[in-house]
N, C-alpha and C positions, 0 to 999 in steps of 0.2 A: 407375683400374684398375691393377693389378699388374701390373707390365709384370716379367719375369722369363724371360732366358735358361734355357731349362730345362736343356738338353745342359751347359752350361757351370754351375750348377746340381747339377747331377748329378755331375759331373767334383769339384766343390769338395771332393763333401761325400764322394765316396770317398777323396779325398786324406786330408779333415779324419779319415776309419774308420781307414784304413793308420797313420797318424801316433799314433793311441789305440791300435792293435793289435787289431781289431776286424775284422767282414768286412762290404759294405752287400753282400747277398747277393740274387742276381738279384730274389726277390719282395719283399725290402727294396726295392730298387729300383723297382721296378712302382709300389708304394705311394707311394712318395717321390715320382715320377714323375707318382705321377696326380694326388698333392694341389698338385704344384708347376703344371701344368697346368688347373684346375680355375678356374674363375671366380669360385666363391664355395666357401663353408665345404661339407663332405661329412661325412658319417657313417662309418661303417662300411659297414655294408652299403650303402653307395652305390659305394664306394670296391669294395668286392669286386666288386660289378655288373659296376663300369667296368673293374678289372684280366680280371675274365674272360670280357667281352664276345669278345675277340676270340681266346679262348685254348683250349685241349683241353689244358691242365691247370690245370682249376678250382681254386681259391684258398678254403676255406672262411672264411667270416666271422670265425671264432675264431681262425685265423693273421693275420685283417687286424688283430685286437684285438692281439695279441700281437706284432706288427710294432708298430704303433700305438706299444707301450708303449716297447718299443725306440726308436722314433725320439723318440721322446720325452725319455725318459733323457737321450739326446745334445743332444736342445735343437732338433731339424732339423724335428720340427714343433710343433702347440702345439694342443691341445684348449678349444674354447669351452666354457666351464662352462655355459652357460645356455642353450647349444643343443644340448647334446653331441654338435658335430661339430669335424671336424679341418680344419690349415688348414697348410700350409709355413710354415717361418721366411719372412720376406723379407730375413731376413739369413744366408743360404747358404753365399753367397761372400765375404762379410767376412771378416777376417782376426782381427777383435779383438772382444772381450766387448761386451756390451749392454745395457741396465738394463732392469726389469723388463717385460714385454711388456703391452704394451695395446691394443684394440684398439678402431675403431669400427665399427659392424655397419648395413647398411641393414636398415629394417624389408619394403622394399620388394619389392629385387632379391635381397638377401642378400648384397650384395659386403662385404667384411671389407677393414678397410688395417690395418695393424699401424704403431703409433705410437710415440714414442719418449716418457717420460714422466719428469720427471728426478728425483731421490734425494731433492731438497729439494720439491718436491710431494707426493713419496708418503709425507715424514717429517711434512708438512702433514697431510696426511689419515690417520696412522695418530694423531696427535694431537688430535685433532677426536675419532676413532672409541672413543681411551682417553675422554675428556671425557665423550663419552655413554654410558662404560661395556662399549664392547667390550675384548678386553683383546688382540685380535688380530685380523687381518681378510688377506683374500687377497691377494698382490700382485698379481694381475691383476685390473685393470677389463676390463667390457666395457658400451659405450656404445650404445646403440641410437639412431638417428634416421635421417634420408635425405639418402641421396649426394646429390651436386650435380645427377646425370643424373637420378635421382627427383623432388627436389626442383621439376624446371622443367618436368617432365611433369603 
């Protein structure tokens, strides 16, 4: 499981906004908040559900899209192509860059870990992928099988 100070989390990545000259603006933050929070991967409109369960001023879906894209940009969260939902970096409060993101997905629970995947792997497999004719392929995998907590249930 993602173990993940949130507050501290949160603290990094308004540092990491001030420092670009940017603003993580209070419903930036909600979002950020909620994905860093979150147990497994969220959609959209999960994520708005969850920002304005508790709130009397309702967040439309289309500004979660639009946050979304935004935190994206920056790199502070990361959209599953195959599920398309959203997930936080778990590298927040790192200080230094990262290679391309990967991740493994249960089939199960749905828990996401985001993995590290090194330069000469992914120069492996975009060499394999020319061989068979693709001439380009995504840098992000996403792997499906079951956590270790699934796995022994």
């Amino acid at each position: 499981m993602r173990t993940v100070n949130s507050e501290k989390a949160i603290s990094d990545v308004e540092q990491k906004c001030a420092d670009r000259g940017i603003r993580l603006t209070r419903r930036r933050k909600e979002v950020l908040r909620t994905l860093v929070l979150a147990e497994s991967a969220l959609s959209a409109y999960e994520i708005a559900e969850q920002c304005n369960a508790d709130s009397n001023d309702p967040m439309p879906a289309m500004s979660v899209y639009r946050i979304l894209d935004f935190l994206r940009d920056q790199q502070f969260v990361h959209r599953l192509e195959t599920a398309n939902k959203y997930i936080s970096c778990s590298h927040l409060s790192c200080g230094h860059d990262h290679a391309q993101s990967q991740f493994l997905i249960c089939n199960e629970c749905r828990k996401v870990e985001e993995i590290d995947f090194s330069s000469e792997a992914f120069s492996v497999m975009e060499k394999a992928a020319s061989a068979a004719g693709f001439s380009s392929i995504s840098p992000q995998l996403e792997v499906r099988g079951l956590c270790d907590s699934c796995e022994i249930n």
